[in-house]
N, C-alpha and C positions, 0 to 999 in steps of 0.2 A: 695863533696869529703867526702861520707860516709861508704866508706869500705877500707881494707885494700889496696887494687889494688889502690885505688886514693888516697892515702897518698904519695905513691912514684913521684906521680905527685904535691904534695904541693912544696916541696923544687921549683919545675923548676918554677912554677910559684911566688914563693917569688921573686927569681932569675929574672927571666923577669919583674916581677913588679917594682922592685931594678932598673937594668937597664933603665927600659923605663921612669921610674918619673927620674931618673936621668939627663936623655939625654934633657927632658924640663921644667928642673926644672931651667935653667938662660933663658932660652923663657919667662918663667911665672913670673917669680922675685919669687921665692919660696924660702922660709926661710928652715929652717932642721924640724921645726914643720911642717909649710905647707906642706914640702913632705911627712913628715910621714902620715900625714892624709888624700893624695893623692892616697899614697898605701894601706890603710886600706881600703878608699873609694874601689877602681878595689878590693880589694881582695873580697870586700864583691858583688861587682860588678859579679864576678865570679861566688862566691859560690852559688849566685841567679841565675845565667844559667846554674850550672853545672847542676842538673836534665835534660836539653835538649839536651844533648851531648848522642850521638847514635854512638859506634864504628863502625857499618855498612859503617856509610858515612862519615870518617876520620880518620884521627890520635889524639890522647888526647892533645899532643900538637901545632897542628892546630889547634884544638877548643879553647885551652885556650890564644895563638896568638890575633885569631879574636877575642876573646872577649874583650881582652885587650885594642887590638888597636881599636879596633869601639868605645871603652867607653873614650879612649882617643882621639879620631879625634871627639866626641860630644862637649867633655872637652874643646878643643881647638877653636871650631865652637862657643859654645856660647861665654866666651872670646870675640872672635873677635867679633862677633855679639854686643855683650855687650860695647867694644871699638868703635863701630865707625858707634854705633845707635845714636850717642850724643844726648844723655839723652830723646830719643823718646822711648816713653812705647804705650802701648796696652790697646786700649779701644773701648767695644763691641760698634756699630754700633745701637746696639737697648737701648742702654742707654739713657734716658732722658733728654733734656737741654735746657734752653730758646732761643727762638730767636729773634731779634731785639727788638720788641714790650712784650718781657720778657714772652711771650705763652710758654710753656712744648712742643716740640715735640722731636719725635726722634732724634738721632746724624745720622742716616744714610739719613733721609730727606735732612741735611745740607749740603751734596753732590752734589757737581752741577756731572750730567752723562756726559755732554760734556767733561770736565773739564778734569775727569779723567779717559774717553775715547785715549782724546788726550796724557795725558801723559804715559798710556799702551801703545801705538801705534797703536790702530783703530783704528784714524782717523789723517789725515796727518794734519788735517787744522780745524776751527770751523765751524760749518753748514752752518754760514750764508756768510762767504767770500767762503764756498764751491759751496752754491746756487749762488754766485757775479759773481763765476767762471764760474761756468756749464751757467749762462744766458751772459757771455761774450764771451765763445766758440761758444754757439751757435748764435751769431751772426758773428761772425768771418769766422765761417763754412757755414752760411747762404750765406755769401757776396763770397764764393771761386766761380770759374769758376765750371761748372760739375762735367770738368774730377777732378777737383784738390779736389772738395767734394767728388763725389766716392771715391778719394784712401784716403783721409785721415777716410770716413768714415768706409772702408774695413781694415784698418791700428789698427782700434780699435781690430780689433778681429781675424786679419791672418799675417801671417808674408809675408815678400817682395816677398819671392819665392812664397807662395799661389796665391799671387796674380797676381803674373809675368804670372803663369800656368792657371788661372780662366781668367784673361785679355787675355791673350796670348799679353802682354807689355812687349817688351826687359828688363831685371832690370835696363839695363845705362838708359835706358829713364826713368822710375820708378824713384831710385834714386833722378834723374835732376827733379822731381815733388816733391821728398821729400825734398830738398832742398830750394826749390821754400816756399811749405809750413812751412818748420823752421823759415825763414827770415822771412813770413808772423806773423806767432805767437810770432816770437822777435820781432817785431817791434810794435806789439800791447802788449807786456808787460807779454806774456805770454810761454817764456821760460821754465818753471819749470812744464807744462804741456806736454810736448815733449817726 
């Protein structure tokens, strides 16, 4: 707000700033000081983006809006972030630290990859009940009748109708096989793989 033309825009944004610390300032437990220095904060928050404000692609008080309110949804984001991190902090990964035997090696070494594979959601299960699985299927799938291993083996990668039209198999009959193979896999303990 360096020339005459953006002076007349000061008051609206005092105005708007007034307003908006107002509206979360019993959100934030804000004292009359905290506010004030809420609003000083966005004001000077402002005067740092007004240089970016281009009348081409808006209105002067659209831009000083979004500035406002982005600098206050940050304001509010850490807040909460900060509330209900209970009291976990940030620390690099290539930082040094002993391990068991009291050796220096990295803090990202200390990572088990499974670990927290699983808890991202790559992986449904740990490798070695997934390896328990896959060598319990395949005896499960070893032991079915032909037809009843064809469909559950075509079942891995087509759907009922593909295969109704590839078989040329009624679906009720289909179906009456996929049923047959559920009870089988429930009764060997492997429901959750269905």
């Amino acid at each position: 707000m360096g020339n005459d033309n953006d002076f007349k825009y000061f008051d609206y944004a005092n105005y708007l700033i007034s307003y908006r610390v107002g509206r979360i300032a019993g959100l934030l437990g804000l004292s009359s000081d905290d506010k004030e220095d809420l609003e000083h904060e966005l004001m000077a928050h402002l005067l740092e983006f007004w240089p970016q404000f281009d009348a081409r692609r808006g209105a002067v008080k659209t831009f000083i809006n979004c500035v406002i309110d982005t600098r206050i949804r940050q304001i509010l984001e850490s807040r909460r972030t900060r509330k209900w991190g209970f009291g976990k902090q940030t620390v690099s990964l290539e930082e040094r630290v002993d391990d068991e035997s009291g050796h220096p090696i990295m803090r990202g070494d200390t990572i088990d990859g499974e670990e927290y594979m699983l808890r991202i959601g790559r992986l449904r299960r740990p490798v070695l009940d997934e390896c328990d699985l896959r060598m319990d299927l395949e005896r499960i799938i070893s032991q079915l009748s032909p037809e009843l291993r064809d469909i559950c083996e075509r079942l891995q990668r087509q759907s009922v109708v593909e295969i109704s039209k590839e078989t040329s198999m009624p679906r009720h009959r289909l179906y009456v096989s996929i049923r047959k193979l559920r009870r089988i896999f429930e009764e060997a303990g492997l429901d959750d793989c269905l």
